[in-house]
C-alpha positions in Angstrom: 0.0 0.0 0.0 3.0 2.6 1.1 6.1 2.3 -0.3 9.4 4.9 1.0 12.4 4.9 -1.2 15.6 6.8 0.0 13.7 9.2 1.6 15.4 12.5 2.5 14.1 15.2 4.5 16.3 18.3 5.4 16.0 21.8 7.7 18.4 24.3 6.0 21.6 22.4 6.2 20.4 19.3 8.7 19.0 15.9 7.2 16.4 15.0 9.9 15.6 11.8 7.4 18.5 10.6 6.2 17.5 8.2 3.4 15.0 6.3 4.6 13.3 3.5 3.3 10.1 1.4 4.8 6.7 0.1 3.5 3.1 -1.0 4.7 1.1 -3.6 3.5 -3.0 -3.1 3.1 -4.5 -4.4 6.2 -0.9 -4.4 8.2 -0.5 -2.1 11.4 3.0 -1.0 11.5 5.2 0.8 13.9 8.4 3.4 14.2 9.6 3.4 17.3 12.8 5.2 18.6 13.5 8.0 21.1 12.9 11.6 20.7 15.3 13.5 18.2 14.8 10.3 15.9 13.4 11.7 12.8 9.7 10.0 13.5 7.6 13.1 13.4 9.3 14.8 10.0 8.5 11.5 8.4 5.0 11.2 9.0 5.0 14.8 7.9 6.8 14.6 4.7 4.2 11.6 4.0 1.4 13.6 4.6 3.0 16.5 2.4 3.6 18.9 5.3 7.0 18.7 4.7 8.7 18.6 1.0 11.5 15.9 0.6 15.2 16.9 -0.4 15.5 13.2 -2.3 13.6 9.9 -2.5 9.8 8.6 -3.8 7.0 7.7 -1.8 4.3 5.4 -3.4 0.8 4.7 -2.4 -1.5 2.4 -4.1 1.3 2.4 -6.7 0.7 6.4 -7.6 3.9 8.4 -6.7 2.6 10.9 -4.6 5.9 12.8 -3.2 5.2 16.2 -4.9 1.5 16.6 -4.0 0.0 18.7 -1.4 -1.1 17.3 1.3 -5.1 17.8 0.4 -4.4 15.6 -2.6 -2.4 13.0 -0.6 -5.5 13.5 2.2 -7.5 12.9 -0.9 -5.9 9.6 -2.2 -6.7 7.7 0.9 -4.3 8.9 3.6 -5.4 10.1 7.2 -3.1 12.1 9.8 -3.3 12.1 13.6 -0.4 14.4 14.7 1.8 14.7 17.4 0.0 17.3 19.8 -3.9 16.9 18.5 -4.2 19.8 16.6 -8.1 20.1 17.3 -9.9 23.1 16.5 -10.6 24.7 20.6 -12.8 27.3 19.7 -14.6 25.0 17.4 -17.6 22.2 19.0 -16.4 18.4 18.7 -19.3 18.1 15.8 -17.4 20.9 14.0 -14.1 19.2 14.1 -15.5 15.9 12.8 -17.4 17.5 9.7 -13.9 18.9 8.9 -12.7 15.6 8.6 -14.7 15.1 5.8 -14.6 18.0 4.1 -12.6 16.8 1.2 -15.5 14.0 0.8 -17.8 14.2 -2.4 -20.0 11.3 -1.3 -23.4 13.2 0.0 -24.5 14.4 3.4 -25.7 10.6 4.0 -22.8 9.4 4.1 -21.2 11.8 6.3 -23.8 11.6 8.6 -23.8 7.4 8.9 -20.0 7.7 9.0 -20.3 10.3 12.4 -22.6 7.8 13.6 -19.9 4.9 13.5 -17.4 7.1 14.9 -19.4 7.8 17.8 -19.8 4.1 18.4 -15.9 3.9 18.9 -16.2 6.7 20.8 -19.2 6.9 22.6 -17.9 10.0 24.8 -18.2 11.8 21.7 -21.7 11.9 20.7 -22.2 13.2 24.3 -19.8 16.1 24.4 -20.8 16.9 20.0 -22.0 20.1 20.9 -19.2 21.1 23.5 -16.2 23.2 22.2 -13.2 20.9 21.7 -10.8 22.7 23.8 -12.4 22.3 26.5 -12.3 18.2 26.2 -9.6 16.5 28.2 -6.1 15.5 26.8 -8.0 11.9 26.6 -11.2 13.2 24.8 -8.8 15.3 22.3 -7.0 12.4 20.8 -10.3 10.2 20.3 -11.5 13.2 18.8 -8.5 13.9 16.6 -8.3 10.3 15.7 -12.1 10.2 15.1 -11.4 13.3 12.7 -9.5 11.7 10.8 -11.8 8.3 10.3 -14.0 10.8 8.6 -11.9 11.1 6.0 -12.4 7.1 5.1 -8.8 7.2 5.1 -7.4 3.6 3.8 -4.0 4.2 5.2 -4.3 5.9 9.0 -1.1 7.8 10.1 -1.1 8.3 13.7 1.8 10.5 15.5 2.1 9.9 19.1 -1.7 9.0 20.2 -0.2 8.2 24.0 1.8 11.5 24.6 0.5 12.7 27.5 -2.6 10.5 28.6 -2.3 8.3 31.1 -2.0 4.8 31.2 -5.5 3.3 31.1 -6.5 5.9 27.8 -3.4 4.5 26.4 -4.7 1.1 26.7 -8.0 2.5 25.1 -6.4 3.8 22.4 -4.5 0.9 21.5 -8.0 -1.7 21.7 -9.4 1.5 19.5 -6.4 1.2 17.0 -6.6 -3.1 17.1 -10.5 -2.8 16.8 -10.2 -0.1 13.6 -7.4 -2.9 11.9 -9.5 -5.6 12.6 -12.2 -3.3 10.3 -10.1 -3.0 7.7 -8.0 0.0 8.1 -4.4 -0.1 7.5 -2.1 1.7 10.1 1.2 3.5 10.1 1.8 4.2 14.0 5.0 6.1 15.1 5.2 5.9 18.7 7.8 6.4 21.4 6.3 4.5 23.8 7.7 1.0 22.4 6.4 -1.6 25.1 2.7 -0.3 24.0 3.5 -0.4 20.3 5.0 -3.4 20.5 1.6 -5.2 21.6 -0.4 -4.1 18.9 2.0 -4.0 15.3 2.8 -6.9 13.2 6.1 -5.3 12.1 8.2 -2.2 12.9 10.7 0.0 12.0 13.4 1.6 14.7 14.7 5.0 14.2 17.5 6.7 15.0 18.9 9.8 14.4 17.2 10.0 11.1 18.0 6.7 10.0 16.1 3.4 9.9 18.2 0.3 12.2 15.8 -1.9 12.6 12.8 -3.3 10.7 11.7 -6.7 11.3 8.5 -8.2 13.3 8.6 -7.5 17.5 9.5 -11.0 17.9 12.5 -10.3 16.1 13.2 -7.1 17.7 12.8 -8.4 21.5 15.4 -11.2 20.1 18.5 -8.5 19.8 18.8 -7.5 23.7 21.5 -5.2 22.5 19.2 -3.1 20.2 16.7 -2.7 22.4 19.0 -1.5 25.2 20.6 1.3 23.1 17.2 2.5 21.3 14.4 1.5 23.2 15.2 1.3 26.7 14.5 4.9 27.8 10.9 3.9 25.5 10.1 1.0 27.6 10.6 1.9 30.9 8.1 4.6 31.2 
């Protein structure tokens, strides 16, 4: 479904993806793991077109889609959760989730039975739809700004992050959320610096470091080199 060849991402002078190269499979969830610093964030944004690369091709569905804007790559099929949210506060929840679809051209219908299944995943939703977003807790926020982006239909889902910050039973929510939205059909890209939580949920993953991809195998594998996951993952796990 994804494909990343030699990617290359750069701020002025600094590669902060050096050359990177990964794929996901329809119906996989995969993870990128690593510490902070590691290059995980710019990735998912020069996927999503936030970011332009310096070098390298990124394929999905077999188009190449590394010069389009990120409303056309939104478009294609891909969905973003970013790091931090990035919910509309001054907006109601209802708001935010029509947003999702606003690049949709399949009828109010639609839309409307597609809120309705989001609210089923997140039930806490339908109760707070007329409540402005920012005042939702850090909990409520990332079901919202995953639900967002369900809205889109997105066949790939990018999430950046969905644990920073919430505590550890929400984690465990989200990560039953993210199993249950798999199990549905939805492929999934998850970066994620909270490893030993990753780790129970993707069928293969990636380890970054310092821009560069050291790792990629299934977590079997991974938990099998104790020296790797020492040096890159320790400071991950223990938290």
């Amino acid at each position: 479904m994804l494909s990343v060849e030699a990617l290359e991402t750069r701020y002025g002078n600094v590669a902060a993806v050096r050359a990177i190269s990964l794929d996901v499979k329809a119906g996989e969830i995969v993870g990128v793991i690593g510490p902070n610093g590691a290059g995980k964030t710019t990735t998912l944004q020069t996927l999503i077109g936030l970011l332009k690369p310096s070098a390298g091709r990124v394929r999905f569905l077999g188009r190449d889609i590394t010069s389009l804007s990120p409303d056309r790559i939104v478009a294609a099929g891909i969905g973003l959760v970013p790091e931090g949210r990035w919910i509309l506060g001054g907006m109601s929840v209802r708001e935010n989730l029509l947003i999702g679809a606003y690049l949709r051209r399949d009828g109010e219908h639609a839309i409307r039975r597609d809120l309705e299944q989001v609210c089923e995943i997140f039930p806490i939703l339908r109760q707070r739809q007329a409540q402005r977003a920012g005042t939702l807790s850090g909990g409520e926020q990332q079901m919202l700004a995953i639900a967002r982006a369900l809205m889109g239909r997105p066949k790939l889902l990018m999430l950046d992050e969905p644990s920073w910050g919430l505590a550890p039973l929400l984690v465990e929510e989200i990560m039953r959320v993210l199993k249950l939205l798999n199990l549905r059909g939805t492929t999934i890209l998850l970066v994620e610096q909270n490893a030993r939580q990753a780790l129970e949920v993707v069928q293969r993953c990636y380890v970054m470091e310092v821009g560069r991809v050291v790792f990629s195998g299934t977590p079997r594998e991974l938990r099998e080199q104790p020296l790797l996951t020492k040096a890159y993952l320790g400071a991950a796990t223990r938290g």
